[in-house]
N, CA, C and O atoms as a GROMACS GRO file, in nm:
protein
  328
    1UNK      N    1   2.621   0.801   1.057
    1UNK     CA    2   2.553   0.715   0.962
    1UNK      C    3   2.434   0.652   1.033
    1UNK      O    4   2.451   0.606   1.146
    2UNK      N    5   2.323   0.647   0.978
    2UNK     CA    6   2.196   0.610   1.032
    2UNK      C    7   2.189   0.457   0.996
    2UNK      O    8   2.232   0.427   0.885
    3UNK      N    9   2.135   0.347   1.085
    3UNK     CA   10   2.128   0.227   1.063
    3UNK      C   11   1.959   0.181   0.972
    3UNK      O   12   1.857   0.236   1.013
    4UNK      N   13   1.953   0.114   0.894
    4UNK     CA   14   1.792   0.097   0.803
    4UNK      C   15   1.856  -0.084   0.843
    4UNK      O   16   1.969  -0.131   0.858
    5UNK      N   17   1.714  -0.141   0.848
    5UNK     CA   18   1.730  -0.311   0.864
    5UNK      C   19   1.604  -0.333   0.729
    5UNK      O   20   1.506  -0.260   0.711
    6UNK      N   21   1.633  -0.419   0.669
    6UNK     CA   22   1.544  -0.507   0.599
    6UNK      C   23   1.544  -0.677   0.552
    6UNK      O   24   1.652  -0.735   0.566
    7UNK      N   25   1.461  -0.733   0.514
    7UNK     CA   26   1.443  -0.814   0.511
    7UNK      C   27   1.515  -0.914   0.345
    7UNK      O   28   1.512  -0.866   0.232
    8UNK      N   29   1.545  -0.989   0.364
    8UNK     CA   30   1.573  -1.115   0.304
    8UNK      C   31   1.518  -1.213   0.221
    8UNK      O   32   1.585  -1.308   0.261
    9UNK      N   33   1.448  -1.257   0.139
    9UNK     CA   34   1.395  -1.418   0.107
    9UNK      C   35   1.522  -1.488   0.171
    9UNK      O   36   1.628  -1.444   0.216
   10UNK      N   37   1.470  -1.615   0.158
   10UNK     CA   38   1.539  -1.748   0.250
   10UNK      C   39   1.656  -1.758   0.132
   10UNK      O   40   1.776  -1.750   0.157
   11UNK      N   41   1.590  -1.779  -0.022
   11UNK     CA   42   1.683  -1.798  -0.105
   11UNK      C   43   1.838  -1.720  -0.140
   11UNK      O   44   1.936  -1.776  -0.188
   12UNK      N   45   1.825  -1.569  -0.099
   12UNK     CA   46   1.898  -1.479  -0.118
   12UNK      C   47   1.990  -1.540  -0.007
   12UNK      O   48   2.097  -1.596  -0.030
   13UNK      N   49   1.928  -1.521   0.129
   13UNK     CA   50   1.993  -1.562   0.230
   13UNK      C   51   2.132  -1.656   0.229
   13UNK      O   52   2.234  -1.627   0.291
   14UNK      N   53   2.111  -1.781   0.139
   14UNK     CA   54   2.173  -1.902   0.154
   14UNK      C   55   2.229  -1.855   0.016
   14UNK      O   56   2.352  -1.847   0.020
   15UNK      N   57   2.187  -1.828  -0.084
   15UNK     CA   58   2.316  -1.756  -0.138
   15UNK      C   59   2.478  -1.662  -0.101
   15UNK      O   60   2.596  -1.674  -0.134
   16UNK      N   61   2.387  -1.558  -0.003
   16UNK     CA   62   2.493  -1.466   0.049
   16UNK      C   63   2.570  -1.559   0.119
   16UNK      O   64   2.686  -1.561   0.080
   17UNK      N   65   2.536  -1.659   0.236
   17UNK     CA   66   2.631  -1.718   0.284
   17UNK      C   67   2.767  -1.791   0.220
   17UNK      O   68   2.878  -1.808   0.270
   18UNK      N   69   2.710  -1.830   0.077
   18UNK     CA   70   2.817  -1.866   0.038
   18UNK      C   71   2.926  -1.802   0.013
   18UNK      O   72   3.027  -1.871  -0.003
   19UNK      N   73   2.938  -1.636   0.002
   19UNK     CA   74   2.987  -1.560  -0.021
   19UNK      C   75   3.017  -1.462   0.077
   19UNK      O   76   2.985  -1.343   0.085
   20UNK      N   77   3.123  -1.578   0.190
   20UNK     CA   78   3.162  -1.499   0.324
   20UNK      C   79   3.310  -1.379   0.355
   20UNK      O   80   3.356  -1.324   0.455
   21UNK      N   81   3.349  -1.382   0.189
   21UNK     CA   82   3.424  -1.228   0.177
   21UNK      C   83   3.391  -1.123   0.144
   21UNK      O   84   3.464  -1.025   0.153
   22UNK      N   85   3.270  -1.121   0.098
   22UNK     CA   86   3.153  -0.998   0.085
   22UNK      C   87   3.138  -0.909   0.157
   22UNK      O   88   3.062  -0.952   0.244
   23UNK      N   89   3.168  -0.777   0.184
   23UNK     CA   90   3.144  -0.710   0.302
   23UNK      C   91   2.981  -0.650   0.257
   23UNK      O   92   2.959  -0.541   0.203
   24UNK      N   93   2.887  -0.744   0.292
   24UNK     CA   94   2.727  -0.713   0.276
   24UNK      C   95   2.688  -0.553   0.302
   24UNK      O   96   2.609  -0.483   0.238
   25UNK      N   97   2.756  -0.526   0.400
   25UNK     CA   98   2.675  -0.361   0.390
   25UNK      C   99   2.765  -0.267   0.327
   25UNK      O  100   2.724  -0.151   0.325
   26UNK      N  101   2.899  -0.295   0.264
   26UNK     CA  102   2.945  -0.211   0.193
   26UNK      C  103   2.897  -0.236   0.039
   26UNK      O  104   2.913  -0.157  -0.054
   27UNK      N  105   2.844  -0.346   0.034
   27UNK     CA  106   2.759  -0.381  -0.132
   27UNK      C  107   2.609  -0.291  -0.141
   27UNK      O  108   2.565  -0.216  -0.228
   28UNK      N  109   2.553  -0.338  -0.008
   28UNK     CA  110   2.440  -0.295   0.065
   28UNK      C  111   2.430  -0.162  -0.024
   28UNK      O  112   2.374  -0.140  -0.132
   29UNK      N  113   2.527  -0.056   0.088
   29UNK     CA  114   2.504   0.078   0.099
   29UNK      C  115   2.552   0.100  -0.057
   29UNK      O  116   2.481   0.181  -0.117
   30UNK      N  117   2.664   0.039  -0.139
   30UNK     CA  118   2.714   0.084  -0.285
   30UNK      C  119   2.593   0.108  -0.363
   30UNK      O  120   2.564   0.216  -0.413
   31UNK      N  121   2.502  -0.038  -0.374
   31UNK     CA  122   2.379  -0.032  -0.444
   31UNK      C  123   2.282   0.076  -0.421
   31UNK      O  124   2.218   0.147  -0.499
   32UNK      N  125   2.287   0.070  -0.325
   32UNK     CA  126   2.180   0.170  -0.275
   32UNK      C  127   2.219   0.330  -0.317
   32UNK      O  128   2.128   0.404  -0.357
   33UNK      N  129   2.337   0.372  -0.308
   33UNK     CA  130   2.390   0.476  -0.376
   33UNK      C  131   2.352   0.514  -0.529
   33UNK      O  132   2.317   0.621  -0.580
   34UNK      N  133   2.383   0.337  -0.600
   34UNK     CA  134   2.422   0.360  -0.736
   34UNK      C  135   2.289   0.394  -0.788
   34UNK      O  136   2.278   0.475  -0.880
   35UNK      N  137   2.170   0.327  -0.726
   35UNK     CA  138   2.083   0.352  -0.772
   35UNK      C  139   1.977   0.472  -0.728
   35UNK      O  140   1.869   0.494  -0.783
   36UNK      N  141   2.029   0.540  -0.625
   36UNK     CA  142   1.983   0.687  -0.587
   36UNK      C  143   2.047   0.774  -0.710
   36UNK      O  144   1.986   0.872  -0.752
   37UNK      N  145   2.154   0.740  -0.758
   37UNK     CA  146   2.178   0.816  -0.888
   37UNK      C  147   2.101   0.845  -0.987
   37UNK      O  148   2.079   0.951  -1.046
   38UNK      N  149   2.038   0.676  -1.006
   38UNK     CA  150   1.957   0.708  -1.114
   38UNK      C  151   1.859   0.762  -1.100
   38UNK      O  152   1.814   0.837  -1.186
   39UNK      N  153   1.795   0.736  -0.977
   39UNK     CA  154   1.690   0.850  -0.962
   39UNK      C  155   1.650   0.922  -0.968
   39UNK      O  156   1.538   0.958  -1.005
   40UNK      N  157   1.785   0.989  -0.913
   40UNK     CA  158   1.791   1.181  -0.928
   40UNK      C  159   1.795   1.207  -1.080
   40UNK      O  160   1.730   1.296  -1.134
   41UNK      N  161   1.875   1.125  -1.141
   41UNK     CA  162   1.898   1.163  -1.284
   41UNK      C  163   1.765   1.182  -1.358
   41UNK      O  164   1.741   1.271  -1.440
   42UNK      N  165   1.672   1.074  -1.309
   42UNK     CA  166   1.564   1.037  -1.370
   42UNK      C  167   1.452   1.140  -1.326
   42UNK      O  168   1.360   1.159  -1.405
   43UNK      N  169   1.454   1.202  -1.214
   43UNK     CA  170   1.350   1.290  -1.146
   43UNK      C  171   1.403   1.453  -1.142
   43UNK      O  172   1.350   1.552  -1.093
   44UNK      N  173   1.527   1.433  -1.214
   44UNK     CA  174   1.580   1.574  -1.156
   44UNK      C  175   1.544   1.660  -1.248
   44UNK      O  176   1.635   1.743  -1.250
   45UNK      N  177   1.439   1.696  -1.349
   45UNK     CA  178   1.397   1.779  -1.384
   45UNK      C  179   1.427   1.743  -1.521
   45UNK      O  180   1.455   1.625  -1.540
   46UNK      N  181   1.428   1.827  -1.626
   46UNK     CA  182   1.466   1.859  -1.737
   46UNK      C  183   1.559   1.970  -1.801
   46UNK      O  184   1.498   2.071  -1.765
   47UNK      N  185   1.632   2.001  -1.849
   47UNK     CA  186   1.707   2.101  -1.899
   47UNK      C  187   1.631   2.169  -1.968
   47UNK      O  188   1.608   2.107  -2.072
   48UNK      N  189   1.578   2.266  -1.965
   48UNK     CA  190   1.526   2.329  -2.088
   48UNK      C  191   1.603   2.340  -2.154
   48UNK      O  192   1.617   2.245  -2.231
   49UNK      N  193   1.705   2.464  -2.170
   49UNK     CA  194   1.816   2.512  -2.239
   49UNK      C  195   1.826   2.371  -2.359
   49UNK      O  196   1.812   2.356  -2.480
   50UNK      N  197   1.850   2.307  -2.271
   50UNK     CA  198   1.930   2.153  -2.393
   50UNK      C  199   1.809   2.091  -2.419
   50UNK      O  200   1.820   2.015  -2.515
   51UNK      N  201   1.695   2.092  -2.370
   51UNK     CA  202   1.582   2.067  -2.443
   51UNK      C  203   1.514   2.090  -2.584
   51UNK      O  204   1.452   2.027  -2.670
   52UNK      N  205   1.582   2.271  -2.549
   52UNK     CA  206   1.519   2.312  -2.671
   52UNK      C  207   1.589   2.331  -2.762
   52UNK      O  208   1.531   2.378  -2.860
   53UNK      N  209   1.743   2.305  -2.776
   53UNK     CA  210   1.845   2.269  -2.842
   53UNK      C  211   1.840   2.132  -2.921
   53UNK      O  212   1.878   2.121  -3.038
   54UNK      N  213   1.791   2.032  -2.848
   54UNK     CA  214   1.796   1.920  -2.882
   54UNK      C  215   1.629   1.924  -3.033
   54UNK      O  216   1.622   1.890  -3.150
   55UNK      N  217   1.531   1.986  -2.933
   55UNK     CA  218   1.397   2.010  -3.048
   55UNK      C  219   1.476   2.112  -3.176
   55UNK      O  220   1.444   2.066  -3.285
   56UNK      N  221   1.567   2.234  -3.191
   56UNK     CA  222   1.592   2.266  -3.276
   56UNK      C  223   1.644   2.156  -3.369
   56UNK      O  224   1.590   2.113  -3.471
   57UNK      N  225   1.796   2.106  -3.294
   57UNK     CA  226   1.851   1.993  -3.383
   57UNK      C  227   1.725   1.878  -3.448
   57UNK      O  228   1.759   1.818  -3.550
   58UNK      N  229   1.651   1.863  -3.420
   58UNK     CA  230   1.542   1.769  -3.475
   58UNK      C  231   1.461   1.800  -3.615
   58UNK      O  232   1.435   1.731  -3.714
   59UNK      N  233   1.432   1.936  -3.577
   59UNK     CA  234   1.404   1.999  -3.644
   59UNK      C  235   1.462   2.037  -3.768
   59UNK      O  236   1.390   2.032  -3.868
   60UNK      N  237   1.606   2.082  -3.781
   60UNK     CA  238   1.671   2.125  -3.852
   60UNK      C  239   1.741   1.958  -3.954
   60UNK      O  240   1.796   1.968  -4.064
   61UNK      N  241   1.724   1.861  -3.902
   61UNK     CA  242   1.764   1.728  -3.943
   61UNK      C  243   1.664   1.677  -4.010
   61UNK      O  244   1.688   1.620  -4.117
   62UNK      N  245   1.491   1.691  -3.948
   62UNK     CA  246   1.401   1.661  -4.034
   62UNK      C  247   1.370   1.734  -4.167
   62UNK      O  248   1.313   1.700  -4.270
   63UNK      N  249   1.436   1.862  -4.118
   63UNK     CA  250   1.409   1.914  -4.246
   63UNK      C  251   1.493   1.862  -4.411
   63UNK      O  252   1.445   1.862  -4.524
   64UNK      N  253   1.618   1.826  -4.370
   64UNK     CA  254   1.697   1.815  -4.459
   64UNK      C  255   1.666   1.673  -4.514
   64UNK      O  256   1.752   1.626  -4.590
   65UNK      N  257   1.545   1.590  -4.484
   65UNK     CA  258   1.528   1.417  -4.486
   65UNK      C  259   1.394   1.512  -4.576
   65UNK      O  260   1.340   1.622  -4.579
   66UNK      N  261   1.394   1.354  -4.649
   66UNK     CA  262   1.304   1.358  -4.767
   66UNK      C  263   1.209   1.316  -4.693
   66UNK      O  264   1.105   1.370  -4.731
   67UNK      N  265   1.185   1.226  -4.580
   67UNK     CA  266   1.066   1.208  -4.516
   67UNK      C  267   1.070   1.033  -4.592
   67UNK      O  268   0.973   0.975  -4.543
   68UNK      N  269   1.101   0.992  -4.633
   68UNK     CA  270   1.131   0.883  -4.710
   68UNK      C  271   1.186   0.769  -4.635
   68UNK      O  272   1.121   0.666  -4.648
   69UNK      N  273   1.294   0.761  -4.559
   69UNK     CA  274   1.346   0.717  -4.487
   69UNK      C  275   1.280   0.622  -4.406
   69UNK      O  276   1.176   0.675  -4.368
   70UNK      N  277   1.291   0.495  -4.356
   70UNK     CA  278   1.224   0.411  -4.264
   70UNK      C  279   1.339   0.361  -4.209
   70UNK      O  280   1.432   0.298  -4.260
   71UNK      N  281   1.311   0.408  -4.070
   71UNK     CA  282   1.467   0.337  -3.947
   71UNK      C  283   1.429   0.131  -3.973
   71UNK      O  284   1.508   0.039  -3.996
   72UNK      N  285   1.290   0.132  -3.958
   72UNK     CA  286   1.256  -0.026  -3.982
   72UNK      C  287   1.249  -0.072  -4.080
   72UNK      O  288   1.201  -0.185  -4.085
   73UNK      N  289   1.288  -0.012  -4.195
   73UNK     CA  290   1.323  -0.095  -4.313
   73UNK      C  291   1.467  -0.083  -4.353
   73UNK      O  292   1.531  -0.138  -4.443
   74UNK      N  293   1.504   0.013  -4.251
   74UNK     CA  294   1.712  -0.007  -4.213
   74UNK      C  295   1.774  -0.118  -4.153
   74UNK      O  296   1.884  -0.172  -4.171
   75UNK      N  297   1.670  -0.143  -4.069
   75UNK     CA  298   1.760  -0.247  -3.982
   75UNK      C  299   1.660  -0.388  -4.013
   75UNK      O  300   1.682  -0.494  -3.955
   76UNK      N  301   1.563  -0.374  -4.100
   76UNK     CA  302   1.570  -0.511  -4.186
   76UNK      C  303   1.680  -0.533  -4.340
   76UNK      O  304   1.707  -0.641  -4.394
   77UNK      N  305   1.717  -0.426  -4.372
   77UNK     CA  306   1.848  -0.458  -4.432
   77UNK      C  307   1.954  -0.469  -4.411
   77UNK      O  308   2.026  -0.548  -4.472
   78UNK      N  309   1.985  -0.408  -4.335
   78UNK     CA  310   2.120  -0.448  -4.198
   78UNK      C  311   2.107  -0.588  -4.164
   78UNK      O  312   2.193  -0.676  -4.176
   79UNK      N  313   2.004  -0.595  -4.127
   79UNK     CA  314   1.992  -0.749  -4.088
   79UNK      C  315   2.023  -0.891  -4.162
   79UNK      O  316   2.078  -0.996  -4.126
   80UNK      N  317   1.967  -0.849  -4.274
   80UNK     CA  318   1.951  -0.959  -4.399
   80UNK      C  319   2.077  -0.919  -4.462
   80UNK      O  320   2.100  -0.985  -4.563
   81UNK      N  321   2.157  -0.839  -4.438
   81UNK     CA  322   2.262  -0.823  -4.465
   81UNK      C  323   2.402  -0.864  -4.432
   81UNK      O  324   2.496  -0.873  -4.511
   82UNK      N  325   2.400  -0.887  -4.299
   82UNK     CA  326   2.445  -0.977  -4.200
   82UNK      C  327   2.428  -1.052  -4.139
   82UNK      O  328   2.518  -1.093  -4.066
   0.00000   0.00000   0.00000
């Protein structure tokens, strides 16, 4: 395992202390994981296959809509409805 150091604000600092059952670099390294996830998720390309599955389904749904429909005049009746 490779060691990375970084830095703190003062405020964070005196927070963490209060919280001396924390094992800081096992939160550390968790976060840092959780959010390399999203990354990849976010950068890892696109599916075509389910891309163009997803543009058929769109397609095939717009067709069957009168075109009439307003999502924002749905959820101002939803609203005023509840």
């Amino acid at each position: 395992m490779k060691a990375e150091s970084f830095r703190l604000g003062e405020e964070t600092k005196v927070k963490m202390e209060r919280y001396k059952d924390i094992n800081r670099n096992e939160a550390i390294r968790d976060t840092i994981e959780r959010r390399m996830e999203i990354e990849e998720g976010l950068r890892g390309g696109i599916d075509k296959e389910r891309a163009l599955k997803a543009s058929e389904d769109m397609k095939r749904l717009k067709s069957k809509s009168s075109g009439k429909w307003s999502g924002v005049e749905e959820i101002r009746r939803w609203r005023e409805r509840y």
